[in-house]
C-alpha positions in Angstrom: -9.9 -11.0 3.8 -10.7 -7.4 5.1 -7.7 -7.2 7.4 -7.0 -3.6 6.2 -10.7 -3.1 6.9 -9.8 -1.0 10.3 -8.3 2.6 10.6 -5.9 1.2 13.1 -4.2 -1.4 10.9 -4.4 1.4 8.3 -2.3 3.9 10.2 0.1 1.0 10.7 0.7 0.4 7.3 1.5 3.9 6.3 3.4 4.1 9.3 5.5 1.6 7.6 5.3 2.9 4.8 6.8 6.2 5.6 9.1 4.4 7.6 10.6 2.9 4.4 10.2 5.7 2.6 13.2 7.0 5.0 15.2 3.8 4.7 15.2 3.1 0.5 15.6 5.6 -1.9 12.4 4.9 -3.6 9.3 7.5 -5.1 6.1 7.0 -4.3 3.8 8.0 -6.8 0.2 7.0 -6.0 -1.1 5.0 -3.0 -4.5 3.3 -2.0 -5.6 1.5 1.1 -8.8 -0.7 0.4 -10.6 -2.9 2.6 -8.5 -6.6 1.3 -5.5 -4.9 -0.6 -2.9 -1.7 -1.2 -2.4 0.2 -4.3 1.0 1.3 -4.5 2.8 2.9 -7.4 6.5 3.8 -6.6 10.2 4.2 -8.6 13.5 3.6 -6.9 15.6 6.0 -7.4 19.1 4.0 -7.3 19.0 0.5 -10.3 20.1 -1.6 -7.5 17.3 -0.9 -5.3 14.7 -4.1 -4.8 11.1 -3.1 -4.7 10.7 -6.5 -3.4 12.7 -5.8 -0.4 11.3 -2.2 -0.2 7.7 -3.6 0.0 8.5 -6.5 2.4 9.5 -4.2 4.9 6.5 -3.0 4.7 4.2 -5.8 5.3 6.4 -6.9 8.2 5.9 -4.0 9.5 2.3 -3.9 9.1 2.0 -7.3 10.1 3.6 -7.4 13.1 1.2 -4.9 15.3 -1.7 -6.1 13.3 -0.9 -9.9 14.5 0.2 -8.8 18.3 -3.3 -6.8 18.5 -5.3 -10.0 17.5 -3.3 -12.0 19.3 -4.7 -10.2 22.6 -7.9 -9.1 21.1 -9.0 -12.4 18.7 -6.8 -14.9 19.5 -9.8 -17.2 17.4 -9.2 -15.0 14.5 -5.3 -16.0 14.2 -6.7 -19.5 13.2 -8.1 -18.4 9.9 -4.0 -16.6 9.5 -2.3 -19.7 10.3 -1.2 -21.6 7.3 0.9 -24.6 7.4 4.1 -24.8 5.1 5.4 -28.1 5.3 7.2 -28.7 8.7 6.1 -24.7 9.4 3.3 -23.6 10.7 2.6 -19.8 10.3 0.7 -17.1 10.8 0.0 -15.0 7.4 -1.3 -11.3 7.5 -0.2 -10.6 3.4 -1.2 -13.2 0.5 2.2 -15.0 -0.9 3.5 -13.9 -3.8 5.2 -10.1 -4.6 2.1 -9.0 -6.0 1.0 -7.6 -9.4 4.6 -5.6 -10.6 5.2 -4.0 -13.6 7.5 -1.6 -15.4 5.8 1.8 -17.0 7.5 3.7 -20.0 4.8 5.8 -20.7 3.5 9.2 -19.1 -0.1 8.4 -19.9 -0.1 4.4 -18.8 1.3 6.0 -15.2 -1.4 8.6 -15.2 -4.2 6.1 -16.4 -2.9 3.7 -13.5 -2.9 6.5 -11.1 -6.7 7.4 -11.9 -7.4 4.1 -11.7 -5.9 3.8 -8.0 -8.0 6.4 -7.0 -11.4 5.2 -8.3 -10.8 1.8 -6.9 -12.6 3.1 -3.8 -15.5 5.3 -5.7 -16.2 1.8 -7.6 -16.6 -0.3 -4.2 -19.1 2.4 -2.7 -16.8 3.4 0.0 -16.8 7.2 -1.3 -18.7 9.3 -4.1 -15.2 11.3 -4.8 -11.7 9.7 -4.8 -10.8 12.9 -2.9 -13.5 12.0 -0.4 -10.9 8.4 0.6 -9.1 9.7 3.2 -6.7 6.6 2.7 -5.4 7.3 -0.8 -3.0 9.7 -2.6 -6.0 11.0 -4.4 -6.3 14.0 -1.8 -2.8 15.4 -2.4 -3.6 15.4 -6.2 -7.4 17.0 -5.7 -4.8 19.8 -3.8 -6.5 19.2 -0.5 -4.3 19.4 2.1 -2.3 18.1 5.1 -2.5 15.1 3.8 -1.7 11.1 5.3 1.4 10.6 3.1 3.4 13.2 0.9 3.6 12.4 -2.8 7.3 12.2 -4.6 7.5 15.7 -7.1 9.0 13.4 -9.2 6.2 11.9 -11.8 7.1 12.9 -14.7 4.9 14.4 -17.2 3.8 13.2 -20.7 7.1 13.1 -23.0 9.2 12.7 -20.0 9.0 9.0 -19.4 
């Protein structure tokens, strides 16, 4: 579903997103906000850290403003987000599941994932330039700035890794 379709529910998820940022010691890397789904690449910066938890914060808080405004704007929406899990019945902004998660040990894998965050919206039509996304990290690397979000100066370069 498009529920990130909307600038509003977009400034709420890097809202949350920076508000995690201040919470977790984790780097973020590379970001992308399509229509249905969120590229993120990030690296905690303590072993014990949980990206799980790091990212569930963040769809709560996404979630939570994105629910109360269609609860008072399309409350006939919130049927097609309510999901029954056995005795439960629930409302579900994010797909189940953690996502797609892997480790990276090599410089070039991170920079051939980072390019291919960034074309992600050039592929869907919603720009000619990755720079032109104004909801992706692809600005701060084109140089162009303010930008949305700060990128982490910690990506290491190839041989690094």
């Amino acid at each position: 579903m498009r529920l990130l379709d909307k600038d509003r529910t977009r400034e709420w998820f890097l809202q949350a997103l920076e508000e995690a940022r201040m919470r977790w010691p984790v780097d973020l890397w590379a970001w992308v906000i399509m229509p249905e789904h969120v590229h993120l690449l990030v690296r905690p910066r303590e072993i014990q850290v949980s990206i799980g938890r790091f990212l569930g914060a963040i769809k709560e808080r996404t979630a939570r403003p994105a629910m109360r405004w269609l609860a008072e704007h399309s409350p006939e929406f919130l049927r097609t987000l309510t999901v029954q899990e056995g005795a439960i019945t629930r409302r579900r902004f994010w797909q189940p599941g953690g996502g797609f998660d892997r480790n990276v040990e090599q410089a070039r894998t991170l920079e051939s994932m980072i390019t291919h965050f960034h074309m992600n919206p050039v592929r869907r039509g919603l720009c000619e330039r990755p720079e032109e996304w104004e909801w992706s990290s692809a600005r701060w690397y084109a140089g162009i700035r303010p930008v949305r979000v700060e990128i982490d100066p910690t990506l290491p370069t190839r041989g690094e890794v």
